[in-house]
C-alpha positions in Angstrom: 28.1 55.3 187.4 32.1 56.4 186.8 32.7 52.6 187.7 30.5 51.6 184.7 31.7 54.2 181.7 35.4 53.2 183.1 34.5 49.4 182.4 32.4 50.2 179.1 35.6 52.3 177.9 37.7 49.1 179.0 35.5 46.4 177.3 35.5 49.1 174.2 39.2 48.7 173.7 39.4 45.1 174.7 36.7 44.6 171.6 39.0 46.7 169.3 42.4 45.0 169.6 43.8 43.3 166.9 44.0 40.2 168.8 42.1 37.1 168.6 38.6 36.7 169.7 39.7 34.2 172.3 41.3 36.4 173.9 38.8 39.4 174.0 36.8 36.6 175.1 38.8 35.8 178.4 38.0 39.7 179.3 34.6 39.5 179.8 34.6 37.2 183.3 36.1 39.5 185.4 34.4 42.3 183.5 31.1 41.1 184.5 32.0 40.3 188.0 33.3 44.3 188.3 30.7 44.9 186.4 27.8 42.9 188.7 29.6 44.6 192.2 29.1 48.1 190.9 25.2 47.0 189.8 24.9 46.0 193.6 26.0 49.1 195.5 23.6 51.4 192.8 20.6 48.9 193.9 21.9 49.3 197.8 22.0 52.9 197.3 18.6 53.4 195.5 16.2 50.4 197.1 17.7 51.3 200.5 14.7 51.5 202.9 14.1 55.3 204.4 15.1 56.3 208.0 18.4 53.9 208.0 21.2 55.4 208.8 23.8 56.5 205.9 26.7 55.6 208.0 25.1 52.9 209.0 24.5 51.3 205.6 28.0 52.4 204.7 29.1 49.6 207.0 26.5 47.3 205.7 27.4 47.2 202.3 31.0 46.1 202.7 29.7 43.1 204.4 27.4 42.4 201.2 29.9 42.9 198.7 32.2 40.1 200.5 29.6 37.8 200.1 29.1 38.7 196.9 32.7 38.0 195.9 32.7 34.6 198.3 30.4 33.7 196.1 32.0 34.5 192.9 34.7 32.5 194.4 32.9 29.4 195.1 31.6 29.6 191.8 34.9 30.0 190.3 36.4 26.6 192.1 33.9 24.4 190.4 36.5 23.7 186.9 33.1 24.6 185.0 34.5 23.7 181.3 32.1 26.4 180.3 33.5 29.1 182.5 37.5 28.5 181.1 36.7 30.6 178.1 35.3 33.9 180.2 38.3 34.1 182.3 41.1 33.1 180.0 41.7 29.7 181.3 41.8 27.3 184.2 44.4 29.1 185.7 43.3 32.6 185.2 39.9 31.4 187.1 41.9 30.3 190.1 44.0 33.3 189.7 40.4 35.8 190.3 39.2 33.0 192.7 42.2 34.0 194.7 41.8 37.5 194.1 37.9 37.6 195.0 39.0 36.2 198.1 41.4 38.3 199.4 39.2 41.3 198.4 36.0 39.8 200.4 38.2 39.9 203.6 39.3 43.7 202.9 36.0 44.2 202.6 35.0 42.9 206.5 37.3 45.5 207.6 35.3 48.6 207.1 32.0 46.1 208.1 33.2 45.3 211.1 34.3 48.7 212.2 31.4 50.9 210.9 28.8 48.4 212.0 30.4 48.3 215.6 29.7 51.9 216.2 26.5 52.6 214.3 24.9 48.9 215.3 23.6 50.7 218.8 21.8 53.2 217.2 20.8 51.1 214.7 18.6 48.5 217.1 17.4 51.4 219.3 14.1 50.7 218.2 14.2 46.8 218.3 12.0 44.8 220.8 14.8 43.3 223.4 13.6 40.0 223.7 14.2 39.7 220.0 17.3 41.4 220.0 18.9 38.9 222.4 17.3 36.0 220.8 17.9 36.8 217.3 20.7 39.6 217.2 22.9 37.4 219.4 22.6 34.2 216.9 23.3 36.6 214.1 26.8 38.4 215.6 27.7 34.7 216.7 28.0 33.4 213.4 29.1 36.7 211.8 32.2 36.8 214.1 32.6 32.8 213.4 32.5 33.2 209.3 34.6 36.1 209.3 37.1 34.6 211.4 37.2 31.7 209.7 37.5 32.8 206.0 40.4 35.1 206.9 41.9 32.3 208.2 41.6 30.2 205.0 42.5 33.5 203.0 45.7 34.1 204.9 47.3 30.1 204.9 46.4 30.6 200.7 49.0 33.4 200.6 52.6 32.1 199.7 54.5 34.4 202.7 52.3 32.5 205.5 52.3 29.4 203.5 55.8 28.5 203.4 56.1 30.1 207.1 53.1 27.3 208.5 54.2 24.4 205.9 50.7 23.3 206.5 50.9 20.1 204.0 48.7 20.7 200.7 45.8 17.8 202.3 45.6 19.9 205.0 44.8 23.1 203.1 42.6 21.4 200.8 40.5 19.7 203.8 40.1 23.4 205.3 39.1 25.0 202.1 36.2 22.3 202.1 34.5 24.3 204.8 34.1 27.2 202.8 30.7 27.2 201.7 29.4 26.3 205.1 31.3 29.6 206.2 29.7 31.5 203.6 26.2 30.0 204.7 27.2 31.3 208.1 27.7 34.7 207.1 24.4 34.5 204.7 22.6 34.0 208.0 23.9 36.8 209.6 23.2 38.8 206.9 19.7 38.2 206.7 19.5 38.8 210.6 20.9 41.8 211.1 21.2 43.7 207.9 17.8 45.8 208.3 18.7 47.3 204.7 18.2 43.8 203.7 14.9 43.4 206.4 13.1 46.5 205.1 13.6 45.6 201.2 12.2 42.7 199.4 13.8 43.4 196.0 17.5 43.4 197.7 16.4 40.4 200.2 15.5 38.8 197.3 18.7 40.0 195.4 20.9 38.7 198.7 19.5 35.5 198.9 20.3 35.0 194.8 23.9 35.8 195.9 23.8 33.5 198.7 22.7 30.4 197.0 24.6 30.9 193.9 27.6 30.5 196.2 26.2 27.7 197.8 25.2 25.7 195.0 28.5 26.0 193.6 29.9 24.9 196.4 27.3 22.0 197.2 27.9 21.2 193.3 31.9 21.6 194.1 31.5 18.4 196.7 29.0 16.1 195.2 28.7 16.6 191.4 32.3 17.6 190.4 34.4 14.5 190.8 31.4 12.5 189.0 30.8 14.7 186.4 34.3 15.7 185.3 35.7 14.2 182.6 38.0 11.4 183.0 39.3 8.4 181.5 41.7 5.7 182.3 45.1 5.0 181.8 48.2 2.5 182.5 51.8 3.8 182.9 53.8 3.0 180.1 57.7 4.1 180.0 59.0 5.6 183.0 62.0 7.8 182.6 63.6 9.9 185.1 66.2 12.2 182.8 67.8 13.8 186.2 67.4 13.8 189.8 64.2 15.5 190.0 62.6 15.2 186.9 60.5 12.2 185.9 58.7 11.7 181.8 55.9 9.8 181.9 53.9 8.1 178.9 50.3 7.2 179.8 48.6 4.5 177.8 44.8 4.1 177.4 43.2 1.4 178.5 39.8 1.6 176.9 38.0 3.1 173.6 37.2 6.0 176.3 40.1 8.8 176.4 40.4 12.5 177.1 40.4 14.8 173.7 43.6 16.5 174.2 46.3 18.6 172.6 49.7 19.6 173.4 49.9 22.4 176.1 46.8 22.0 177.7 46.9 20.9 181.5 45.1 17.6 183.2 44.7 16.4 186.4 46.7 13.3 187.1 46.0 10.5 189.7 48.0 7.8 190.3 46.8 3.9 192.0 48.4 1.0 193.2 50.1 0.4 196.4 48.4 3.8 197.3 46.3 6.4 195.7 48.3 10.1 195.3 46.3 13.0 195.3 45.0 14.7 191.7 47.4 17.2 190.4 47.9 19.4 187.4 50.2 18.8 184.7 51.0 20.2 181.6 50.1 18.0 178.4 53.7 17.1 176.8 52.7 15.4 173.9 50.2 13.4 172.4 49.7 10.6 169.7 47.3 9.1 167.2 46.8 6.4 169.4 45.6 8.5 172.3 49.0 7.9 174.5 49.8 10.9 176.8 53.1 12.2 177.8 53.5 14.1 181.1 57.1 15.5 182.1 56.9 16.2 186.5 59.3 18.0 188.2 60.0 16.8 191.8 58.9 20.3 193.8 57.2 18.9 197.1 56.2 15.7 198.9 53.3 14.6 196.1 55.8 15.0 193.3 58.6 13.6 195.3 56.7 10.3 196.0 55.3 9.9 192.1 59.4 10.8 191.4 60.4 7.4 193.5 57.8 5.4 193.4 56.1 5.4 189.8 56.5 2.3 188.4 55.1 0.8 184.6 51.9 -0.7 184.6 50.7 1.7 187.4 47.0 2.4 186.9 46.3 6.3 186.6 43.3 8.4 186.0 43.6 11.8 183.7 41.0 14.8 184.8 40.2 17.2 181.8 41.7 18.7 180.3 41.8 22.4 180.8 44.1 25.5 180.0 43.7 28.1 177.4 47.7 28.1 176.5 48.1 27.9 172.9 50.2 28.8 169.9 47.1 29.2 167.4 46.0 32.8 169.8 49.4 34.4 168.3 50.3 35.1 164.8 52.9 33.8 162.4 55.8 34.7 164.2 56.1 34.3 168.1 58.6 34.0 170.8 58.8 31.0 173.4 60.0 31.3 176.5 60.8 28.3 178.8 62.1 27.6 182.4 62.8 24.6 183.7 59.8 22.5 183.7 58.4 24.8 181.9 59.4 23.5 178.8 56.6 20.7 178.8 53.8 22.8 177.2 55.9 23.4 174.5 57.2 19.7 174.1 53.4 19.1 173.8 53.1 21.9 170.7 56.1 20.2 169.0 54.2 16.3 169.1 51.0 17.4 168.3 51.3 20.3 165.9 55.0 20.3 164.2 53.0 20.7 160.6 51.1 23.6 161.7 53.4 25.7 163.9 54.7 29.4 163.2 57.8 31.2 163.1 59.1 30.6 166.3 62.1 31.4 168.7 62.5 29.1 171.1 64.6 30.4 174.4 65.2 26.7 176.8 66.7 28.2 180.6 67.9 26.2 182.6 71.1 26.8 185.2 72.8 24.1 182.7 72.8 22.1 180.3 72.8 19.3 183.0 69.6 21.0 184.6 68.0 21.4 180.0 67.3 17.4 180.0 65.1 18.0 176.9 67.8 19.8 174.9 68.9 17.0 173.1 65.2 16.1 172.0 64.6 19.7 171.0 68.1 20.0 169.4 66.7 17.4 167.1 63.6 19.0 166.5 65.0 22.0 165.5 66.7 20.3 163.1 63.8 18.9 161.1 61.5 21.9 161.6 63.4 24.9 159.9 60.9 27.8 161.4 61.6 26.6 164.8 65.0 28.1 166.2 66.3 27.0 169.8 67.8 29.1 172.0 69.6 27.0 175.2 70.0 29.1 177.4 72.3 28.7 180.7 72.3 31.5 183.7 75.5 30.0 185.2 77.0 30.9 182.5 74.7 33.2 179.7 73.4 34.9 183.0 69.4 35.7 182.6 67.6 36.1 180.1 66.3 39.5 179.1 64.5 41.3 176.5 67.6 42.8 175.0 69.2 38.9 174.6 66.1 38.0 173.0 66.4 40.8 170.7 69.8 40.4 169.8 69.0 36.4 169.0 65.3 36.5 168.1 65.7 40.0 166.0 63.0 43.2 166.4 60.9 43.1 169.4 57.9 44.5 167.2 53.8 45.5 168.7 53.0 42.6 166.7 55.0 39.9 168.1 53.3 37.1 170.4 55.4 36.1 173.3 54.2 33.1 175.1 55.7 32.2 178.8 55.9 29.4 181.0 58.2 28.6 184.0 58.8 30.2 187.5 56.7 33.1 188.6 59.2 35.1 189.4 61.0 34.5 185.8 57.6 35.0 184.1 56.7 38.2 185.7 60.5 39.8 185.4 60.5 39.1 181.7 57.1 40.2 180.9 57.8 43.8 182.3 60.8 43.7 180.6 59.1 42.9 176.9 56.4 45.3 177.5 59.3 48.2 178.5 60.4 46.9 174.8 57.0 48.0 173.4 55.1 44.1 173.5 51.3 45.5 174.0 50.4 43.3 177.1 47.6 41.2 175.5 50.0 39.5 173.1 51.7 38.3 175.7 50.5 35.0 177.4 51.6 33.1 180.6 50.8 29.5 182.3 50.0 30.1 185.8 50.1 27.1 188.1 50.1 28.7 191.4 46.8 26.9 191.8 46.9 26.7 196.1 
């Protein structure tokens, strides 16, 4: 019940903030998955049957709760349109999919342990013909699922990522088994949980877990890449501005195309000679005529290729589009922040909405101006659009920026400002404490994630 006022307090003054309703909005997905976990263990605790060990179902419900949040996981992964505005975005979804995850597995811990030395005492009464026949099947595939989905938790973590190099196909081929993991340990559940065996109301409340996860993830396989929406393109100019940085312009090749604005993110595949695997991209620009401009930095071996081998008249597909980064949350005078590629959703605010923009101040890092191949485009910008001011900044020779350069450019760092961030994690996260240590309430600042893997 603590769990529930503290939540109830929380939505409270997420409901109050002067901030738009958007963004109270994004608050209420993980609210209601908190909220839904708390709900659970009051319904294990009340509609537990009598005579079952306490100890016993302390172990129990740990094991529940991760299949609970396996689910919500699952769920998550499906790129539901609908779902974008709960969370905050595409990337805040996969951010609490990742999240969920890692939080299931610390979960098995105390399962695993507590159930090991209660689980004697728990089947003492348990015919053992049916023990062996059905309790054996059940730790089987408990020890299988469990195994399994730390597995796929621990390669998603960057440390172990970048330690295995296991190529991104790879990863994406084993995170296909996830649902049939979860199905596993849905089984086992049902088995050997005798909280579960000795109440209908939570067997029935289990199995709606179970199958929520499931159909999300049977949904995830065969609806997804039919239903999503798509449309066709051709590659028009192909420029590559330095060494690992290549701007794209798609053109459509039908009436059909994607409703998109600058900033937002779509999935991009590429044909031809061969087919390269769907990845996200920020929106750089769009015009009346429905042509699309994408600007990819070269980071591993997908965006490598598409950096050597795109060619015009390529045929490409676009996927979306999603994302929930945009200038209209903040009011009338914000603060921009780009690194490196990072610059693109912004490009994409400039095409599509120079007559509407705010007050804005515009901070472009890069190592260089060799390394800023847009500064000479946003230069120009700046020059038609008189409440846009840019701000190149260089760390080899400005150093990094912090919240004390911006202030000294930008002027007052004030509880009302809106600070919008996109580039390198690391350079996201740094400047973000930094602004709020300068008194910039947290939820007027807003970040593009794309550590989608």
């Amino acid at each position: 019940m603590p769990f529930l006022l503290i939540m109830a307090f929380y939505a409270v003054r997420i409901s109050r903030a002067p901030v738009d309703v958007r963004l109270k909005k994004g608050h209420a997905g993980p609210l209601a998955v908190a909220a839904g976990g708390v709900i659970l263990y009051l319904a294990w605790d009340r509609l537990r049957p009598d005579g079952i060990n306490t100890l016993y179902c302390a172990g129990e419900f740990p094991g529940v709760a991760a299949a609970y949040l396996m689910s919500c996981t699952l769920v998550l992964a499906t790129r539901l349109p609908w779902l974008e505005p709960w969370f905050g975005g595409l990337d805040r979804m996969y951010f609490w999919h990742k999240r969920y995850a890692l939080l299931s597995m610390l979960l098995l811990t105390p399962h695993i342990l507590l159930h090991l030395l209660f689980a004697g005492r728990a089947y003492k009464d348990v015919d053992a013909h049916e023990a062996a026949q059905f309790v054996g099947v059940g730790h089987l595939l408990g020890a299988g699922a469990a195994i399994g989905l730390l597995a796929l938790v621990l390669i998603s973590l960057g440390q172990v990522g970048r330690v295995l190099r296991l190529p991104y196909e790879r990863w994406l081929l084993l995170h296909r088994f996830t649902g049939l993991l979860l199905l596993a340990a849905f089984v086992h559940g049902w088995i050997l949980d005798l909280v579960i065996g000795g109440s209908p109301p939570l067997l029935a409340v289990y199995v709606l877990i179970c199958l929520t996860g499931i159909a999300a993830y049977a949904y995830d396989e065969l609806v997804l890449r039919r239903r999503e929406p798509r449309a066709d393109y051709t590659v028009g100019h192909v420029d590559r501005p330095t060494s690992d940085v290549i701007d794209l312009t798609l053109i459509p090749v039908n009436a059909k195309k994607l409703s998109l604005t600058g900033g937002q993110f779509v999935y991009l595949r590429l044909g031809g000679r061969r087919t390269w695997r769907e990845h996200p991209f920020s929106v750089a620009g769009v015009h009346p005529d429905g042509t699309v401009r994408l600007t990819i930095r070269s980071l591993g071996r997908d965006t490598r290729s598409i950096y050597d081998d795109v060619r015009e008249g390529l045929p490409a597909t676009l996927n979306g589009p999603y994302g929930m980064f945009d200038h209209t949350l903040g009011g009338q005078r914000q603060i921009w922040i780009a690194g490196g590629i990072g610059i693109a959703p912004f490009l994409g605010w400039l095409t599509h909405s120079s007559n509407t923009l705010p007050s804005a101040d515009l901070f472009y890092c890069a190592p260089d101006a060799e390394a800023a191949p847009f500064l000479p485009e946003l230069t120009a910008t700046a020059g038609r659009l008189p409440h846009l001011r840019l701000h190149p900044t260089f760390s080899r020779t400005h150093g990094r920026l912090t919240a004390d350069r911006i202030q000294a450019a930008a002027g007052p760092l004030t509880p009302d400002l809106h600070v919008f961030l996109c580039g390198p994690a690391a350079m996201v996260e740094e400047l973000s404490r930094d602004l709020h240590r300068q008194g910039i309430p947290r939820e007027r600042m807003h970040a593009e994630h794309f550590s989608f893997r």
